[in-house]
Kinemage of the C-alpha trace (Angstrom):
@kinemage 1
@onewidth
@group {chain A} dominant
@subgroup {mainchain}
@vectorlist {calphas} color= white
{ca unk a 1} P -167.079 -17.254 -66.881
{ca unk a 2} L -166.221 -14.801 -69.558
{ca unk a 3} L -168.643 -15.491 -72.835
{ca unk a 4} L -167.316 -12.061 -74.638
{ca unk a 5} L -164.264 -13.633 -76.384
{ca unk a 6} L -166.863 -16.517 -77.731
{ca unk a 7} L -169.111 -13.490 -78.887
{ca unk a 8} L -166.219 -12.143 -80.199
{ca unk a 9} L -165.450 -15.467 -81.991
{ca unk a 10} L -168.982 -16.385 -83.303
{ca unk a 11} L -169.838 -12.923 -84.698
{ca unk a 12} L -169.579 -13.666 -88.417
{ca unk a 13} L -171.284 -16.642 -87.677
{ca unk a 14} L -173.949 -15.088 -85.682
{ca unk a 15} L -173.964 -12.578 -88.409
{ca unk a 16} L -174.421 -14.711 -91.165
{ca unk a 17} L -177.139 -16.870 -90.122
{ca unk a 18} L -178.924 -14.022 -88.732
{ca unk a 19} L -179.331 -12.145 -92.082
{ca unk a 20} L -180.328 -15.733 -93.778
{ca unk a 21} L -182.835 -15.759 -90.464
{ca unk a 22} L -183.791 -12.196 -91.915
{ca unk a 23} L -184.117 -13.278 -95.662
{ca unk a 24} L -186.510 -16.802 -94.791
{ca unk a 25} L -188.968 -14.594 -92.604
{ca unk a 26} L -191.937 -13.768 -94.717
{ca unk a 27} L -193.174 -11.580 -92.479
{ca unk a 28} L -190.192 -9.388 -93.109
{ca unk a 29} L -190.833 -8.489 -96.913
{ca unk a 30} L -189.179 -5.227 -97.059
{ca unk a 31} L -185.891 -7.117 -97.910
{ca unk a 32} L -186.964 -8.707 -101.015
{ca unk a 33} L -185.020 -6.132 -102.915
{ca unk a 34} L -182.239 -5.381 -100.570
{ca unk a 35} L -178.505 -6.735 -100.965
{ca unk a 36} L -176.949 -9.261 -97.720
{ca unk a 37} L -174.854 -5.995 -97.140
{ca unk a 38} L -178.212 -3.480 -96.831
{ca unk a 39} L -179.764 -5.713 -94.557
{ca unk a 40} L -176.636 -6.497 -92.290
{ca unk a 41} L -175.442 -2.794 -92.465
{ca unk a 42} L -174.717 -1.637 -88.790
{ca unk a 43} L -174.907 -4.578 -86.968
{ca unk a 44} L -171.616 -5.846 -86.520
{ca unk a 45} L -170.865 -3.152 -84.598
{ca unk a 46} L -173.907 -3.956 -82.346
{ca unk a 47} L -172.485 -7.304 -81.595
{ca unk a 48} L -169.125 -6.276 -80.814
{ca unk a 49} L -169.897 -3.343 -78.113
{ca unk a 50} L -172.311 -6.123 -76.883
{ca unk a 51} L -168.893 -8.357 -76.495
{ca unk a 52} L -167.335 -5.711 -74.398
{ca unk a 53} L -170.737 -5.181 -72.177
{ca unk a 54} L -170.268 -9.389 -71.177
{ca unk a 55} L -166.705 -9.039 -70.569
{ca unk a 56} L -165.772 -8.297 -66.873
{ca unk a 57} L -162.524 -6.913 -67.998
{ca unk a 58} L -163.250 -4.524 -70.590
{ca unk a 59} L -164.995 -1.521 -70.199
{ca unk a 60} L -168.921 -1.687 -71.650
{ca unk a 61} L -169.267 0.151 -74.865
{ca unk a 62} L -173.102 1.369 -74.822
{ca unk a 63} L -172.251 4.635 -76.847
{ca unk a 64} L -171.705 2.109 -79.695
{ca unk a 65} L -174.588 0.040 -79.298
{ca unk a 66} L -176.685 3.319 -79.292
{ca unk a 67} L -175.148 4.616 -82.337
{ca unk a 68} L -175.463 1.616 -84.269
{ca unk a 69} L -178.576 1.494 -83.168
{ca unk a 70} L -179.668 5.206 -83.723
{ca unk a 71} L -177.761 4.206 -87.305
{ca unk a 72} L -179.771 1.037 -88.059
{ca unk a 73} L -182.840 2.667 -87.295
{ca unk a 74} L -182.321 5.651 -89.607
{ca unk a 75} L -181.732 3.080 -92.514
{ca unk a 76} L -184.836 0.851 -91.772
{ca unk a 77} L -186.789 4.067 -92.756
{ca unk a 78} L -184.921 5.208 -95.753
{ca unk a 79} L -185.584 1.199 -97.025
{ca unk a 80} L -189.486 1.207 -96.271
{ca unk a 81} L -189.562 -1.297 -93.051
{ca unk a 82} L -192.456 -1.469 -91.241
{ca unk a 83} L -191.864 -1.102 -87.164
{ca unk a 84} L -192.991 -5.017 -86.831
{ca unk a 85} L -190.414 -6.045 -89.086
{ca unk a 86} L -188.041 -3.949 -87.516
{ca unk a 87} L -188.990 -6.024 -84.211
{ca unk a 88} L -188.959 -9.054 -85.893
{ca unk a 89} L -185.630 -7.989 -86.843
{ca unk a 90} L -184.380 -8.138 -83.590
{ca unk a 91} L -186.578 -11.130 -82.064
{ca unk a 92} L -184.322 -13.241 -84.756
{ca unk a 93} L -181.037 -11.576 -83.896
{ca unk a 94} L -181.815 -11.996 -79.809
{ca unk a 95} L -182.642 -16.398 -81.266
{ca unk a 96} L -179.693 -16.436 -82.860
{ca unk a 97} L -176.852 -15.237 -80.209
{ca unk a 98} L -178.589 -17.251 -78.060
{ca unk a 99} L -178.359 -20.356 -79.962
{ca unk a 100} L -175.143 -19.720 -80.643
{ca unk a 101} L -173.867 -19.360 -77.166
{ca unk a 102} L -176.110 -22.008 -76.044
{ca unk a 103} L -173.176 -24.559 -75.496
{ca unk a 104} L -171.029 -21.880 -73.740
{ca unk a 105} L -173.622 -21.134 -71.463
{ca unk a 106} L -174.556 -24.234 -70.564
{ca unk a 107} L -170.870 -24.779 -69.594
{ca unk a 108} L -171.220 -21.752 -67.171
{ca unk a 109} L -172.209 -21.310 -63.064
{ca unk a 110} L -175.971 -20.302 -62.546
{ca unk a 111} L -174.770 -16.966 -61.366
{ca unk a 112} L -172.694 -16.716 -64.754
{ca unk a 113} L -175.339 -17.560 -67.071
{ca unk a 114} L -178.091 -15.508 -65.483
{ca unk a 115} L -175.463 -12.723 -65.475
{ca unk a 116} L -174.822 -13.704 -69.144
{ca unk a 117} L -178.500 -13.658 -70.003
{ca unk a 118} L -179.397 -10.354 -68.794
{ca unk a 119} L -177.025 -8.358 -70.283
{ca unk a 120} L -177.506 -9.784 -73.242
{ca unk a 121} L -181.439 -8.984 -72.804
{ca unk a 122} L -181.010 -5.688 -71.656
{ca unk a 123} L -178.742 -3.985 -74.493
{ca unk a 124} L -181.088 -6.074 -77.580
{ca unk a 125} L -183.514 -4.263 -75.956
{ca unk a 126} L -182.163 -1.000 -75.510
{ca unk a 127} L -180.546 -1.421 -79.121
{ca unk a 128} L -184.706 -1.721 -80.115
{ca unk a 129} L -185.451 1.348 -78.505
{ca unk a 130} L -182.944 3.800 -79.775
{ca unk a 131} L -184.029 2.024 -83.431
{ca unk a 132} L -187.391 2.916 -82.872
{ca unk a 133} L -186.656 6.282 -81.531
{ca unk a 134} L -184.305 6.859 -84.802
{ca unk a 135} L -187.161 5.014 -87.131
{ca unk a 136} L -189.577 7.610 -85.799
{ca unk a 137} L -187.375 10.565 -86.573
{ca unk a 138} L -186.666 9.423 -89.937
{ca unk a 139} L -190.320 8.324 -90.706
{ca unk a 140} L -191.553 12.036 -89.392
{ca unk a 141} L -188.917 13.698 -91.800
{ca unk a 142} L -190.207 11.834 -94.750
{ca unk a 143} L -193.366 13.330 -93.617
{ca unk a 144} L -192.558 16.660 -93.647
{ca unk a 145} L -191.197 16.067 -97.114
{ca unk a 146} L -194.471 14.596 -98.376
{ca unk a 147} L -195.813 18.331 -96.916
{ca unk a 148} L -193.520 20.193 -98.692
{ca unk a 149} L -194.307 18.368 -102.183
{ca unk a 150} L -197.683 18.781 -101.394
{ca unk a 151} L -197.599 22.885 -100.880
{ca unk a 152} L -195.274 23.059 -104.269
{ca unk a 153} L -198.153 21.140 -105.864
{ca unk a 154} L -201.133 23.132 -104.985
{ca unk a 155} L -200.747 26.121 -107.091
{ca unk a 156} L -200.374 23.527 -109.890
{ca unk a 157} L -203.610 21.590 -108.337
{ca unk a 158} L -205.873 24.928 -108.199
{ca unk a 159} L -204.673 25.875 -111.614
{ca unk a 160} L -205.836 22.428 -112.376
{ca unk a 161} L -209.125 22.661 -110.519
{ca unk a 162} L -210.398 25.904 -112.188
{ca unk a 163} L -209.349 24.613 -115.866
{ca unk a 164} L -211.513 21.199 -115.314
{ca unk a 165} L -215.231 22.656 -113.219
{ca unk a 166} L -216.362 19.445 -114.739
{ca unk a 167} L -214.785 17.319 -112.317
{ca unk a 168} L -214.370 19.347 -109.376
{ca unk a 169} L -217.112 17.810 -107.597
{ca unk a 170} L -215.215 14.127 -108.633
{ca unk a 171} L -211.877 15.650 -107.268
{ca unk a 172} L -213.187 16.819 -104.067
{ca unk a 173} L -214.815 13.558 -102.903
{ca unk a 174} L -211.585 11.445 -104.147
{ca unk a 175} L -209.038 13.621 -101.914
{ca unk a 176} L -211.454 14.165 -98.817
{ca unk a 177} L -211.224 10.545 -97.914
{ca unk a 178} L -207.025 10.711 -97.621
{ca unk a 179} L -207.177 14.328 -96.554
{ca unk a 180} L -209.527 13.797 -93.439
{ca unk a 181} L -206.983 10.989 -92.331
{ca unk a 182} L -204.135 12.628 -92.430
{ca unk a 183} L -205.771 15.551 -90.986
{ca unk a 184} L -207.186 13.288 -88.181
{ca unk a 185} L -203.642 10.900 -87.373
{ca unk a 186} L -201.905 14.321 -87.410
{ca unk a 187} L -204.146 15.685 -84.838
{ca unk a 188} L -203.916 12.654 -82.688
{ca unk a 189} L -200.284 11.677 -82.599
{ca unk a 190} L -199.571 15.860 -82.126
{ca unk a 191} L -201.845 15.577 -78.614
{ca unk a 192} L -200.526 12.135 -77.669
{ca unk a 193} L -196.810 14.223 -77.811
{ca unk a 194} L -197.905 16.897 -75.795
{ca unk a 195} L -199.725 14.640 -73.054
{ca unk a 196} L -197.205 12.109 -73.237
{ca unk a 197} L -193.475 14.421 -73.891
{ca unk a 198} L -191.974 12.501 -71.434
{ca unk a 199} L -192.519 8.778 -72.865
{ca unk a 200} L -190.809 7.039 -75.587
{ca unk a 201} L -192.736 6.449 -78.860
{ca unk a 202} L -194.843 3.454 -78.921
{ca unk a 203} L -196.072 1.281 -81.940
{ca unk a 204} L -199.427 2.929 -81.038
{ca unk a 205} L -197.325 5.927 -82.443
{ca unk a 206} L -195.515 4.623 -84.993
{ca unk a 207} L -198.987 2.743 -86.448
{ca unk a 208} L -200.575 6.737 -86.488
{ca unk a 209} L -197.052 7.673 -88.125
{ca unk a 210} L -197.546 4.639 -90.797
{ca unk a 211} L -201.413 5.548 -91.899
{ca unk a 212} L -200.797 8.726 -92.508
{ca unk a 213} L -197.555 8.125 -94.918
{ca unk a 214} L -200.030 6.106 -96.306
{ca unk a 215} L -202.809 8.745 -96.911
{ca unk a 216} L -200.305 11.210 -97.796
{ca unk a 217} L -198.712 8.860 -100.678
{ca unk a 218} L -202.237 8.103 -101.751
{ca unk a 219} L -202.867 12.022 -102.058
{ca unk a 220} L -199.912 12.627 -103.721
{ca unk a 221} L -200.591 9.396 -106.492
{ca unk a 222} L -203.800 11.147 -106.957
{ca unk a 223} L -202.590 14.595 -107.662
{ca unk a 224} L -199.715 13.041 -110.134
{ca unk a 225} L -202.397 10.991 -111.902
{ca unk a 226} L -204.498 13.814 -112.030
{ca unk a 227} L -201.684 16.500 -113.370
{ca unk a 228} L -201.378 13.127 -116.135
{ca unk a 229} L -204.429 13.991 -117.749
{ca unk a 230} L -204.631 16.966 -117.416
{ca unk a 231} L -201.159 17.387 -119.765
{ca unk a 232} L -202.861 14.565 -122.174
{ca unk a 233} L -205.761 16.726 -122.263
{ca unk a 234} L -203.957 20.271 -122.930
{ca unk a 235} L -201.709 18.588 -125.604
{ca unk a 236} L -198.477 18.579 -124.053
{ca unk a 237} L -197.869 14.520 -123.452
{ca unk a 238} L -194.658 13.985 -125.847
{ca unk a 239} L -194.098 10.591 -126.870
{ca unk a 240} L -190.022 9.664 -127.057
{ca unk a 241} L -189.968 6.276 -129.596
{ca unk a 242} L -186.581 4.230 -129.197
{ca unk a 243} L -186.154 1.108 -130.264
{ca unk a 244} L -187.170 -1.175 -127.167
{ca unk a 245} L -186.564 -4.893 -125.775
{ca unk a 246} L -190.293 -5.932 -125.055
{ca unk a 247} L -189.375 -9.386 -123.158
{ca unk a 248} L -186.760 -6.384 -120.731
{ca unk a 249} L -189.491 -4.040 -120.340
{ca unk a 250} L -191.716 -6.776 -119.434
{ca unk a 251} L -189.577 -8.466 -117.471
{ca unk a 252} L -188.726 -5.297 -115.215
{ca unk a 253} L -191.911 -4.445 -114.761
{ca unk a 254} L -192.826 -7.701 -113.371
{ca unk a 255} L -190.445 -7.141 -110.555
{ca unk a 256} L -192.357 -4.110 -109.603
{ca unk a 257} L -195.289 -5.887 -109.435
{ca unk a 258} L -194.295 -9.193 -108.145
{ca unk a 259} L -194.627 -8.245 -104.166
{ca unk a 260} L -198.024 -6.747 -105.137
{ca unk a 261} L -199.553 -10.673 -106.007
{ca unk a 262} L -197.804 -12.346 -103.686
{ca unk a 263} L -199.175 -10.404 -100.967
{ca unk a 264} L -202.504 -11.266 -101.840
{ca unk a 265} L -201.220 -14.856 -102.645
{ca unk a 266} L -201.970 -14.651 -106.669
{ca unk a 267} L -199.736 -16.223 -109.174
{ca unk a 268} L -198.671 -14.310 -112.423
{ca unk a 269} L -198.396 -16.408 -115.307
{ca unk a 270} L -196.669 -14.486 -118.326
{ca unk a 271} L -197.146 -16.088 -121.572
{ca unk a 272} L -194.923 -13.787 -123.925
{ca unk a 273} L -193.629 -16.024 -126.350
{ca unk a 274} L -195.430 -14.976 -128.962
{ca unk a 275} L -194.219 -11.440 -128.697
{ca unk a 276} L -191.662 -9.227 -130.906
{ca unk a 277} L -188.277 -9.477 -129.590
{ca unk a 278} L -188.003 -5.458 -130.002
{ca unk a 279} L -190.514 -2.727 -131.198
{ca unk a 280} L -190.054 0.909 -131.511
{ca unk a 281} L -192.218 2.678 -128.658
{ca unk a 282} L -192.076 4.923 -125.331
{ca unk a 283} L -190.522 2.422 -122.905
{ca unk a 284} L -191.528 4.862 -120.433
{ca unk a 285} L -195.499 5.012 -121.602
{ca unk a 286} L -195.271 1.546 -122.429
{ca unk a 287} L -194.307 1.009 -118.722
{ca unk a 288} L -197.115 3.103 -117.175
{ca unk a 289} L -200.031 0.710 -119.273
{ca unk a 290} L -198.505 -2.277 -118.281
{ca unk a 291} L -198.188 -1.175 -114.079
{ca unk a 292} L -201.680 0.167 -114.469
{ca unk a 293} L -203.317 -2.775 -115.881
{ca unk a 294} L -201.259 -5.257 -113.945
{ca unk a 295} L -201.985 -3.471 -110.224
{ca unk a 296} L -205.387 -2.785 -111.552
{ca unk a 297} L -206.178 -6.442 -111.820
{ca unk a 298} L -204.411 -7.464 -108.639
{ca unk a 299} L -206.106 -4.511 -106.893
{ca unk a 300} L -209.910 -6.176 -107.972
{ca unk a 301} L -208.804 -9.927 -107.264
{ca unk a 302} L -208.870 -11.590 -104.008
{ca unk a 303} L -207.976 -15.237 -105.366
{ca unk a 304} L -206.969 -16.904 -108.437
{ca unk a 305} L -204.549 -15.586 -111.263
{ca unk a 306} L -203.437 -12.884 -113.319
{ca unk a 307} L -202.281 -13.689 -117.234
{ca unk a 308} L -200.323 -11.493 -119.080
{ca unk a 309} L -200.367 -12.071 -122.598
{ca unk a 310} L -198.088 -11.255 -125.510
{ca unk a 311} L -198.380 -11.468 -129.473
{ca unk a 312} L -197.678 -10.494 -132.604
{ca unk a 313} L -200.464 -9.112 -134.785
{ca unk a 314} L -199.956 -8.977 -138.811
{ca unk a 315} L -198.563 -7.107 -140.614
{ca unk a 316} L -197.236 -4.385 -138.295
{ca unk a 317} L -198.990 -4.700 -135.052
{ca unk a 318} L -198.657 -6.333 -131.891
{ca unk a 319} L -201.186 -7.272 -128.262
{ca unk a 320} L -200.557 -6.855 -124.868
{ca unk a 321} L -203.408 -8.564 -122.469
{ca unk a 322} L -203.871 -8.293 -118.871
{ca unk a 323} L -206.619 -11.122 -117.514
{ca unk a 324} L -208.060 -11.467 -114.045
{ca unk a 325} L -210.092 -13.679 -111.915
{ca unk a 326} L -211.290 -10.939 -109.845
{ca unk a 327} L -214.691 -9.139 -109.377
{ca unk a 328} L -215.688 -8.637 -113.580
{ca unk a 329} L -217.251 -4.883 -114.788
{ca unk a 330} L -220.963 -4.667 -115.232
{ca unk a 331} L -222.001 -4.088 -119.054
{ca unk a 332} L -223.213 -0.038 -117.965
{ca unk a 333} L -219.759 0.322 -116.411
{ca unk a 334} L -217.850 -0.982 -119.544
{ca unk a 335} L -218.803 2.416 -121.215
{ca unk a 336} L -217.489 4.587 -118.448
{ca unk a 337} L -214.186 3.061 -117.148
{ca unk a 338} L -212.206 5.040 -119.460
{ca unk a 339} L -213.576 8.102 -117.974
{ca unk a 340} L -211.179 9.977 -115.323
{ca unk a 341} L -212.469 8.979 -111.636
{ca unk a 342} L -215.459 6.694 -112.842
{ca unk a 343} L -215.426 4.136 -110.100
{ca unk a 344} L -217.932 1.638 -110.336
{ca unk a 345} L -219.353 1.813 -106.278
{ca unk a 346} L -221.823 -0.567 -106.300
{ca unk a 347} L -218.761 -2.887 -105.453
{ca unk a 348} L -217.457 -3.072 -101.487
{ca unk a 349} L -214.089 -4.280 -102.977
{ca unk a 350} L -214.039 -1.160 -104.825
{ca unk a 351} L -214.830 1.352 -102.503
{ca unk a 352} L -212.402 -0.148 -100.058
{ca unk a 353} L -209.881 -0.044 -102.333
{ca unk a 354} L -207.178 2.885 -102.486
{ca unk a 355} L -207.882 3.248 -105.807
{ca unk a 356} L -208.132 6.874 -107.672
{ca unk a 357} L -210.421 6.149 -110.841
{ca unk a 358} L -207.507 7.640 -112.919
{ca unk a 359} L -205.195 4.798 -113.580
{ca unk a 360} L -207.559 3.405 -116.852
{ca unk a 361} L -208.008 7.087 -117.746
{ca unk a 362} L -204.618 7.261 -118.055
{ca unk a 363} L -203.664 3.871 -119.968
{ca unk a 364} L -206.362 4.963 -122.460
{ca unk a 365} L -205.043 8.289 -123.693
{ca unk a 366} L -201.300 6.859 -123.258
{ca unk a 367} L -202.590 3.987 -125.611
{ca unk a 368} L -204.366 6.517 -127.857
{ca unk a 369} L -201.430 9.249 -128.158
{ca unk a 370} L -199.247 5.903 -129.598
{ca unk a 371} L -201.824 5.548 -132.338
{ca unk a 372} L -203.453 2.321 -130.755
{ca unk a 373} L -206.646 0.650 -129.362
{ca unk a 374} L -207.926 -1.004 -125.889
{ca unk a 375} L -210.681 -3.132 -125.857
{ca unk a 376} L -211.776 -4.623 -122.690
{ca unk a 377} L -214.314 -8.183 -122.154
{ca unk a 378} L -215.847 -8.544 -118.872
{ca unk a 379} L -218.066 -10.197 -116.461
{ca unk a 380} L -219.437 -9.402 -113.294
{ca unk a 381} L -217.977 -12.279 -110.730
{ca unk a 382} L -215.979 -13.793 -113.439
{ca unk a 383} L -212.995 -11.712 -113.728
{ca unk a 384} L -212.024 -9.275 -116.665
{ca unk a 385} L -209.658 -9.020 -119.761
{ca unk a 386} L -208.068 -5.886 -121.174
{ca unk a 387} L -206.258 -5.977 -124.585
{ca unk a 388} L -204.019 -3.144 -126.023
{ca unk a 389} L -203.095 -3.229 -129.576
{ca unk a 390} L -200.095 -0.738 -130.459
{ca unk a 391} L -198.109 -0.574 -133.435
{ca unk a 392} L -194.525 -2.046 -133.800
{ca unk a 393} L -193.241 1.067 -134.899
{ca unk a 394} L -194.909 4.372 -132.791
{ca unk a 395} L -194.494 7.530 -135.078
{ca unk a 396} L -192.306 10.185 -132.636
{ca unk a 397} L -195.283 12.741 -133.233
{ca unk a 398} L -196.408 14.935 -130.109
{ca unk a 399} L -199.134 16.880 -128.972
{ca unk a 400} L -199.838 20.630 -129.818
């Protein structure tokens, strides 16, 4: 029995329910901000070279499986998939033909279904490998990129070193922990190559790949944050004032931030109706205190809420406030937050955390530079509240 014309039949069927499949799986979150036509992308063409592979009168068309699979791969990459979503991709496609076909097959000899079965086994799983092998390639080029931006930033991080001996000693300790990993994965997946040339890459691999991305984007943060201050500091941070939707800005934001508290299974609750409908400010500084506040206080809570706040202030000021249920600030730290790489360590959850000790730094000379205030009410255990106060209408002066 011949089940490559009901392949052939099914597809957009198979197709269909397999990106909805895709979409449901909340193990799968890199898709939360990807189209139905990024996530289906190259897999029609999997399906129908998988047609011609069942079909005893056709000859099998593997070249196209491995391209689209070499293709799909690639793109997984470029959209931030992890390699178990990638699989999980795949377990759901391999459910869905199945179910699919199920009637077919059951329709069929024994000899036609095990036939039937195999195949179909045998090219999802040689689809997954030639993914992988592609995910791999395109994961170790972003690597090499995240090299190359870090050699074009080191003249502009020794510069930055010698102009601030203050806080060399804080530097140093904040990029030793990143630099030793990637220095140490590096090392490790470079020796499992040369031992192991011959075999294909395993998750073991792509896992060593993944942490140090990680440490490497952490390093890089740190260096940006760091270069952030240290233009505050000379006096070259320009403000650009144009005449802004607050409930937009916050709105967009939010989206950022979103997958950040649902991974950690806290609820936002936005209370902004209180707030001017438009101000004149930086939308892009504006931006930067609201993502550091908001990750801040997802970063520091394991359970509970965050509350963002909105309001207008008379005459010709409005608050922004960011409240968490998370670990609180002792009373000594209070005075020192503010300060670039003050972390307070007593705290486990904070010296787990991948946080740089810049990010309030930061929020307090943007929120300072547009001629406002930050005030910040704590407790230790009982979570903490930061309130910004800015005028409705920033003066366009700079620095210098």
């Amino acid at each position: 029995m011949d089940f490559s014309q009901t392949l052939i039949a099914k597809s957009d069927a198979i197709l269909d329910q397999w990106v909805e499949a895709v979409y449901q799986d909340e193990q799968i979150e890199a898709t939360n901000e990807l189209t139905f036509k990024a996530v289906r992308n190259s897999l029609p063409r999997v399906l129908k070279a998988l047609a011609t592979v069942l079909s005893e009168s056709e000859t099998s068309d593997l070249q196209t499986v491995v391209d689209a699979s070499l293709e799909h791969g690639t793109l997984r990459a470029q959209q931030g998939f992890e390699p178990a979503e990638i699989a999980r991709e795949y377990r759901l496609l391999r459910f869905v033909i199945f179910s699919f076909l199920e009637e077919d097959l059951l329709q069929g000899s024994a000899q036609d279904v095990l036939r039937a079965v195999r195949l179909i086994d045998t090219v999802i799983d040689e689809a997954i490998a030639r993914c992988f092998n592609s995910y791999t390639q395109g994961r170790l080029q972003e690597l090499k990129q995240l090299q190359s931006q870090l050699r074009l930033t080191n003249q502009e991080l020794t510069r930055l070193v010698r102009a601030n001996k203050d806080s060399l000693s804080h530097l140093a300790h904040e990029l030793k922990t990143p630099l030793t990993s990637i220095i140490g994965y590096a090392d490790l997946f470079l020796r499992q190559q040369r031992q192991q040339s011959d075999i294909k890459d395993t998750y073991g691999n792509l896992e060593n790949i993944e942490r140090v991305l990680k440490s490497g984007r952490l390093l890089v943060r740190l260096i940006n944050d760091t270069l952030e201050i240290s233009r505050y500091d000379a006096g070259q941070m320009k403000l650009q004032p144009t005449l802004t939707d607050v409930h937009s800005l916050i709105n967009f934001v939010l989206e950022m931030i979103e997958p950040l508290a649902r991974a950690k299974e806290l609820s936002l609750v936005v209370e902004c109706e209180r707030a001017p409908s438009q101000v004149i400010t930086d939308p892009l500084r504006l931006q930067q205190i609201l993502t550091n506040l908001l990750s801040n206080a997802i970063r520091y809570t394991e359970s509970g809420s965050i509350y963002l706040k909105c309001w207008t202030v008379p005459p010709q000021q409005w608050a922004i406030s960011v409240t968490d249920s998370g670990i609180g600030i002792s009373l000594d730290a209070q005075a020192q937050i503010f300060n670039p790489y003050f972390r307070e360590v007593t705290s486990p959850q904070v010296q787990n955390s991948d946080g740089t000790g810049l990010g309030l730094a930061i929020v307090s000379r943007l929120v300072q530079l547009m001629d406002g205030e930050i005030k910040v009410d704590s407790q230790l255990g009982k979570g903490s509240t930061f309130t910004v106060i800015l005028p409705l209408k920033t003066i366009p002066c700079n620095q210098g």
